[in-house]
N, C-alpha and C positions, 0 to 999 in steps of 0.2 A: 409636427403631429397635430391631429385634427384634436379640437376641444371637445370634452365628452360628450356630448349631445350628438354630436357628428361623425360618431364612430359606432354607429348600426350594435351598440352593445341593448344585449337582450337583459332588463333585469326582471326578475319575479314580482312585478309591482303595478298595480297601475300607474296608467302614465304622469296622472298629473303629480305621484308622488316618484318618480321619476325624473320629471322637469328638478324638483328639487335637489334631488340626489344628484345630480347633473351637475346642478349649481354650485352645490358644496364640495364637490370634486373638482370642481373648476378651481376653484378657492383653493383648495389645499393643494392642487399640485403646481398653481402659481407663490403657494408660502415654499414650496422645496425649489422655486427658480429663480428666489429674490435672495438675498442676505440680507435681513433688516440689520442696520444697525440699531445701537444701544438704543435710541432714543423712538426705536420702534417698538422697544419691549413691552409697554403696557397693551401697545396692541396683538401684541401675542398670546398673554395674558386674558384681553377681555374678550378675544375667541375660545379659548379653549374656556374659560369663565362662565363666558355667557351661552354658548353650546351647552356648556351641563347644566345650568340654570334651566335652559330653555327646554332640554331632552327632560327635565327631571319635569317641570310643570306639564308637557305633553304626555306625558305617563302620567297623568292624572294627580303627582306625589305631589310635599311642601319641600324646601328646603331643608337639606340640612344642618348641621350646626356647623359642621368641613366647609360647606358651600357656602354658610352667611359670613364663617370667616374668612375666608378666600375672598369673597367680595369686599370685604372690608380695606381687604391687604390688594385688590388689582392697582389701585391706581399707584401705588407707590413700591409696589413687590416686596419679597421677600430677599433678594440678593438672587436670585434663578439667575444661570447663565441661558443662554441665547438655547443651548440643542436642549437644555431642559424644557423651553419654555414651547418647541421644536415638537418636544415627545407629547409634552402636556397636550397641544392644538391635536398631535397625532390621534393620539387614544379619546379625546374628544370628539374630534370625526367619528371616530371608530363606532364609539356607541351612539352616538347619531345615526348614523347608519342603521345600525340594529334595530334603534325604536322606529324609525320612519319605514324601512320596509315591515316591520310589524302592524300598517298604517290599513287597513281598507279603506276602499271608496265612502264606506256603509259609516264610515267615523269621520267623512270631512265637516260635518253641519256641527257633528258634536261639539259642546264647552267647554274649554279649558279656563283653568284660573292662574293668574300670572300675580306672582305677589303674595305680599300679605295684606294688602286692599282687594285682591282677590276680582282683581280686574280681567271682566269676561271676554271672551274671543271664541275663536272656530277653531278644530283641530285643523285646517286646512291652513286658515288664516296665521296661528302659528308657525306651521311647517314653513310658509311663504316667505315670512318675519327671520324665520332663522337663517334659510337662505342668502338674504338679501342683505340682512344685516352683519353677517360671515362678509359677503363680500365687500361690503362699503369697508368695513377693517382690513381688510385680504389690500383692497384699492390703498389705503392711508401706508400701510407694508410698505407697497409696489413705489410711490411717490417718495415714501423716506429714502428709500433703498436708491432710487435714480439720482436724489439732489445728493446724497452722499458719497457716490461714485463720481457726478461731478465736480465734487466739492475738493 
């Protein structure tokens, strides 16, 4: 099957938040065709993690008290199995999705504030970041999951 950029799909967005959305589907439909093992679970975690983090400062919000603890607990989890950690990434996308076609053109120059340093960026420049940074995890997934089938 052709990777979503290459499948003439029409979405309601401009394109260049469509490159993104592109991205992130790429990502998640290569998380449903790897098996990570255990020892890829933080990376399942710091997508669906950092997706909401990232969704929630793009929507202009702070964190919440759920989300500063959740960050507290990625790197070491709470005991999640593998299809919970699966649903978690799921519904993460999910609402990614939601905000970024919420996106106009007319908001890519706008600032966001990442943090509580409140470190400035582009709403454009965001969207780009979550992308990219989805996939380099999605990448780390793909490589756990090969040396342990070799293993």
């Amino acid at each position: 099957m052709a990777e979503p950029w290459l499948r003439e799909t029409s979405l309601p967005c401009d394109p260049a938040v469509a490159a993104v959305l592109f991205a992130l589907e790429q990502a998640e439909e290569d998380l449903a065709r790897f098996v990570p093992p255990a020892s890829a679970h933080f990376h399942l975690r710091h997508i669906a993690g950092s997706l909401d983090r990232l969704t929630t400062y793009l929507q202009g919000n702070p964190l919440s008290q759920k989300q500063l603890r959740a960050l507290q607990e990625e790197e070491t989890g709470s005991g999640e199995t593998r299809d919970q950690l699966r649903e978690a990434c799921r519904q993460a996308f999910q609402r990614t999705r939601a905000a970024l076609l919420a996106i106009s053109p007319e908001q890519f120059a706008d600032a966001c504030y990442i943090g509580r340093k409140r470190i400035r960026t582009t709403v454009i420049g965001l969207m780009i970041h979550m992308a990219e940074h989805t996939q380099r995890h999605v990448g780390q997934i793909i490589a756990y999951s090969r040396a342990a089938f070799l293993a």
